[in-house]
N, C-alpha and C positions, 0 to 999 in steps of 0.2 A: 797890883797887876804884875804877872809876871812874865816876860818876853823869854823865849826859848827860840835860838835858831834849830830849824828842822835838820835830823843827823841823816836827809836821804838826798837835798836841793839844795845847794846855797843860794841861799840870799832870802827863802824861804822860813817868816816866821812863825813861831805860834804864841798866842797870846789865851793866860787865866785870865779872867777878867774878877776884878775882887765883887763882890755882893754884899748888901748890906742887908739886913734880913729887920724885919718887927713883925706886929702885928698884922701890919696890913697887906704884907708881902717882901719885894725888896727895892733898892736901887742898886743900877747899876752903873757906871761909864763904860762907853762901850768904844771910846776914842778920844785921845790927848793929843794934842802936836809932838809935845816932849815924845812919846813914846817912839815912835819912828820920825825923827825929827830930819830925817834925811827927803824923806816925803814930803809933800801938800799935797790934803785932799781935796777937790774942788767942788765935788756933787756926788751925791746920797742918791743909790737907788735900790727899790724894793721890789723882790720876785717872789707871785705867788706862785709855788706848783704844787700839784694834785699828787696821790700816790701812785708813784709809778710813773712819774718823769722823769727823766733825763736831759740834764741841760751842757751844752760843751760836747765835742772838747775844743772853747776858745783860747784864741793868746792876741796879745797885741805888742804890736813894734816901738809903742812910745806910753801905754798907761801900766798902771799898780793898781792893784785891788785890796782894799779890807774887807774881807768876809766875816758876817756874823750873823747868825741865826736866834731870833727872838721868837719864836716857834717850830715845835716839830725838828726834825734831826736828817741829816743829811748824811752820806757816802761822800766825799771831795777824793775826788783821781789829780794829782798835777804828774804832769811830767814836764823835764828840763830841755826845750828844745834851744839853748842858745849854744850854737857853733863852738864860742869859746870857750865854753862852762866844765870846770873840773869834771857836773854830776850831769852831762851831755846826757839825754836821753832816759834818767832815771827818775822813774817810776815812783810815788806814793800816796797812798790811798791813806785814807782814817775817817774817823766820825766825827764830823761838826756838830754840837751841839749845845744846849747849858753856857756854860759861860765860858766860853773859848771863843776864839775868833783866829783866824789865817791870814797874814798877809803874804801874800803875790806878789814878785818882781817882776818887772819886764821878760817877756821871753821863754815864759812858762807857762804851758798851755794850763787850763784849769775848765771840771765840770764836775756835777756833783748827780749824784740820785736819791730822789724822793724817795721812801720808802713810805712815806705818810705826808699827809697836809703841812706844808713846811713855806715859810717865810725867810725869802734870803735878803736882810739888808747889805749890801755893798758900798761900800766910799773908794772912788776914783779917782786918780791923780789926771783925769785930764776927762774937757768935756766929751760928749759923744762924738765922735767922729767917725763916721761909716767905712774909709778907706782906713781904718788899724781893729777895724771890727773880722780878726781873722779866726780863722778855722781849720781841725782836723776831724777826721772819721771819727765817733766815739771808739768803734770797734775794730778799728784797725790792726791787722794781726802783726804788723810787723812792731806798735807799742807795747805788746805782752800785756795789757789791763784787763787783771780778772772784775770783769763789774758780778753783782751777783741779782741779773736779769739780762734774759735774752731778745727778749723783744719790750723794750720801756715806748713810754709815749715822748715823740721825739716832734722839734717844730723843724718845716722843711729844710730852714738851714744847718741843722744839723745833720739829718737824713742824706744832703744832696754833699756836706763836707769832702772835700777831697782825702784822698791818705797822704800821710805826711812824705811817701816817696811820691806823689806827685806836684807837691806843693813848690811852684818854681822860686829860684832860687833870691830873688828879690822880695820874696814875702814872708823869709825867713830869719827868725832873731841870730844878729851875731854872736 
């Protein structure tokens, strides 16, 4: 495995994930403690979406995300929305797929688009909790995110998301 901090987000990483290949396909791990050992993750969850979904753009005030994709390929948008943060407000996009994975810091929004039938597993540092389950506009123009779809299939909380110059000040990572 090989862990690369992202050169656009701190705290932002990326992760190859090694594969073992035979006959009958391959194995792979897709998460060690050791690896981000700053982390615990508490609970595994899995998203299916259709082509031409768009999901995000969430963040939350107290979990971490691992993304990794076990089918079909994804667009991932983060941008840095924490106050303090050297890469404040910057923007990056790439292709999840294959054996990569992304881990997510606190405080970085994150959403991805379907281009095809895609499976997003994710591992959380913290259980579900509805009041850190937050949100911005996907297409908010004051974040500059080229998505490359104008009208994607969206569920209402993301649709009704506020823009990030609306978002009051107490729902925002510091």
């Amino acid at each position: 495995m090989e862990l690369r901090p992202s050169p656009v987000i701190g705290g932002v990483h990326h992760l190859t994930l090694d594969q073992y290949h035979d006959d009958r396909g391959y194995f792979m791990e897709t998460h060690r403690s050791t690896w981000l050992p700053a982390t615990t993750f508490v609970q595994n969850n899995t998203s299916k979406s259709d082509p031409g979904v768009l999901r995000g753009l969430h963040y939350h005030l107290r979990q971490e995300d691992l993304w990794f994709i076990p089918f079909g390929k994804a667009l991932v948008t983060l941008v840095d929305l924490r106050a303090s943060s050297p890469t404040r407000m910057a923007v990056e996009q790439f292709e999840l797929a294959g054996p990569r994975a992304v881990h997510i810091p606190i405080g970085v929004a994150h959403g991805f688009y379907a281009p095809v039938e895609t499976l997003m597993s994710y591992m959380v540092s913290g259980y579900y909790d509805g009041t850190d389950e937050l949100g911005v506009r996907w297409n908010d123009p004051d974040l500059e995110i080229d998505w490359p779809v104008e009208a994607p299939i969206l569920s209402e909380r993301d649709q009704t998301a506020p823009k990030w110059a609306d978002v009051p000040p107490e729902l925002r990572p510091s």
